[in-house]
C-alpha positions as CSV (number, residue, x, y, z in Angstrom):
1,X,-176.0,68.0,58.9
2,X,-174.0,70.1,61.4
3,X,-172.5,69.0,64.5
4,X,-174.5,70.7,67.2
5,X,-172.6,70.3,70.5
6,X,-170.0,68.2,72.4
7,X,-169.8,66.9,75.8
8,X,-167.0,65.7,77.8
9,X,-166.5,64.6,81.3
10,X,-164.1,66.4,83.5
11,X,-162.2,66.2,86.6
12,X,-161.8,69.6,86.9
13,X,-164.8,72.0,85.0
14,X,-163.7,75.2,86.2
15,X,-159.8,75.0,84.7
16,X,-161.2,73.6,81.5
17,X,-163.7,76.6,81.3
18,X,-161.0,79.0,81.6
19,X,-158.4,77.3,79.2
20,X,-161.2,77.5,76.5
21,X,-161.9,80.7,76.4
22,X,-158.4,81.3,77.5
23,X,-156.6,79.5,74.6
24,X,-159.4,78.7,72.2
25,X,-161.8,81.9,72.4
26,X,-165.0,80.0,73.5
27,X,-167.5,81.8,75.4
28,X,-168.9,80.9,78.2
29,X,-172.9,80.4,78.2
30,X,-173.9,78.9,81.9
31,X,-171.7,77.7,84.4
32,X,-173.2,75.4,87.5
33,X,-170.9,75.0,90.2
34,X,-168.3,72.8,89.6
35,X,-171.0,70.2,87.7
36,X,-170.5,72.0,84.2
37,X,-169.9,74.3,82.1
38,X,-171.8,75.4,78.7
39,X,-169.7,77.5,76.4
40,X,-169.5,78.1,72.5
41,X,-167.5,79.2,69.8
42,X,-167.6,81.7,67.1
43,X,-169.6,79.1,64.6
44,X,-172.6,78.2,67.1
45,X,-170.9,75.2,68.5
46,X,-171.5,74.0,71.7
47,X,-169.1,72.7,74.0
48,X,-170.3,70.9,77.8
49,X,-167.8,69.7,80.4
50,X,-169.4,68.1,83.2
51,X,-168.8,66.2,86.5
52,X,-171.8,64.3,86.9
53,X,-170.5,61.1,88.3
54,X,-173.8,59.6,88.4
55,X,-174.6,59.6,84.6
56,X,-171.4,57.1,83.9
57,X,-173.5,54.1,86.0
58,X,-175.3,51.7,83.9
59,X,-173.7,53.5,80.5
60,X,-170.1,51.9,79.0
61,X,-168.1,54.5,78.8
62,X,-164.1,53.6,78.0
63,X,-162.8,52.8,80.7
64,X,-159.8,54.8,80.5
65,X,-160.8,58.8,79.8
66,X,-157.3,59.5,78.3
67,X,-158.5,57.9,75.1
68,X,-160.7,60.6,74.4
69,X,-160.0,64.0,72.6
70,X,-161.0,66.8,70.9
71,X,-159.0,68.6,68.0
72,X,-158.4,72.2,67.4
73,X,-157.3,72.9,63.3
74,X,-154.9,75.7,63.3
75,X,-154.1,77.2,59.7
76,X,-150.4,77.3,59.3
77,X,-147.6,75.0,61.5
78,X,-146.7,78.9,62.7
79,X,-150.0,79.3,64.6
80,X,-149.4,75.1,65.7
81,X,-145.7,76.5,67.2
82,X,-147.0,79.8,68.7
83,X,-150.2,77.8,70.8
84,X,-147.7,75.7,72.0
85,X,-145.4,78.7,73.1
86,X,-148.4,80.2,74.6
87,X,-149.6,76.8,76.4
88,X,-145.7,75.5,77.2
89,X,-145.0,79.2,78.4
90,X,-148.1,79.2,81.2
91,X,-146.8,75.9,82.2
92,X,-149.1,73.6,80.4
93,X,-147.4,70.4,80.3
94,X,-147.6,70.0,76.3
95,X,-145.9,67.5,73.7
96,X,-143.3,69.3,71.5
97,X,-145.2,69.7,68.0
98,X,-144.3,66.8,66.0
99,X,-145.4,65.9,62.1
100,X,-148.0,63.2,62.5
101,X,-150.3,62.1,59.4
102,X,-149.0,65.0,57.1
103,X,-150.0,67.3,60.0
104,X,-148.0,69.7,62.3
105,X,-149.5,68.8,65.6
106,X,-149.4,68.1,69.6
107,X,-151.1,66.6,71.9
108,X,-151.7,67.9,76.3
109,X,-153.7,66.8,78.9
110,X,-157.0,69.2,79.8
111,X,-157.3,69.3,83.7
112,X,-160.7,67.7,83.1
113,X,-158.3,64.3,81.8
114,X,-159.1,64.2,78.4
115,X,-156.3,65.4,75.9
116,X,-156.7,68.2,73.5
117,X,-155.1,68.0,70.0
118,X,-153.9,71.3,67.8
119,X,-153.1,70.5,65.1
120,X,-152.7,71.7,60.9
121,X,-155.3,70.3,58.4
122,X,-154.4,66.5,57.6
123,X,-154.3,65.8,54.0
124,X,-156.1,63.2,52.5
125,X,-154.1,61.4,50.0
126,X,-156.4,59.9,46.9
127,X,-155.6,56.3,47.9
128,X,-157.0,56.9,51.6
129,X,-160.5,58.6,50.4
130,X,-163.4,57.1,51.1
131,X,-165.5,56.7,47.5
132,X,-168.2,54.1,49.3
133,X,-168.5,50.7,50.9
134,X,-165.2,49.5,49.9
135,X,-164.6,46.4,48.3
């Protein structure tokens, strides 16, 4: 099975449009307004952020937004450090890389109010993988 798509509310669909492809080489597919924006990357996925208010009545979404994220893998802590020169640079407000897990990585705050994560590949150490329903 292959993750299709993502979708993600924002508060501001136009900046995060531009930071993806700006920072993260999506493309952009459809734009409507300021309601969304359809873009995808190199490997078919699909990435949505939207403003439709309406859709998060009668559904229980978190309550606080900040909780969700979405994670870019970079291959080396090198390409971690330069995003974050690149990011920090244009005034991105953006945590200093930090290990976490194993991993090189940082965390900053999309426009739309969800946070964005770069970070290296975590490694899974035999004791923490998953071999069925554990006991």
């Amino acid at each position: 099975m292959k993750l299709n798509h993502i979708n993600l509310y924002s508060h501001d669909t136009e900046a995060d449009r531009a930071m993806f492809e700006q920072y993260f080489g999506l493309r952009t597919l459809v734009v409507r307004g300021t309601k969304m924006a359809i873009m995808q990357d190199n490997d078919g996925l699909v990435l949505i952020v939207n403003h439709f208010d309406n859709k998060l009545e009668g559904f229980d979404y978190p309550k606080r937004f900040d909780i969700l994220h979405i994670g870019f893998i970079q291959k080396s802590r090198e390409d971690v450090d330069a995003l974050y020169k690149r990011l920090s640079g244009d005034g991105w407000e953006v945590q200093v890389p930090r290990d976490a897990h194993g991993a090189w990585s940082f965390y900053f705050r999309a426009k739309g109010g969800y946070f964005i994560e770069i970070t290296t590949l975590t490694p899974v150490r035999p004791v923490e993988a998953y071999h069925g329903n554990p006991q």
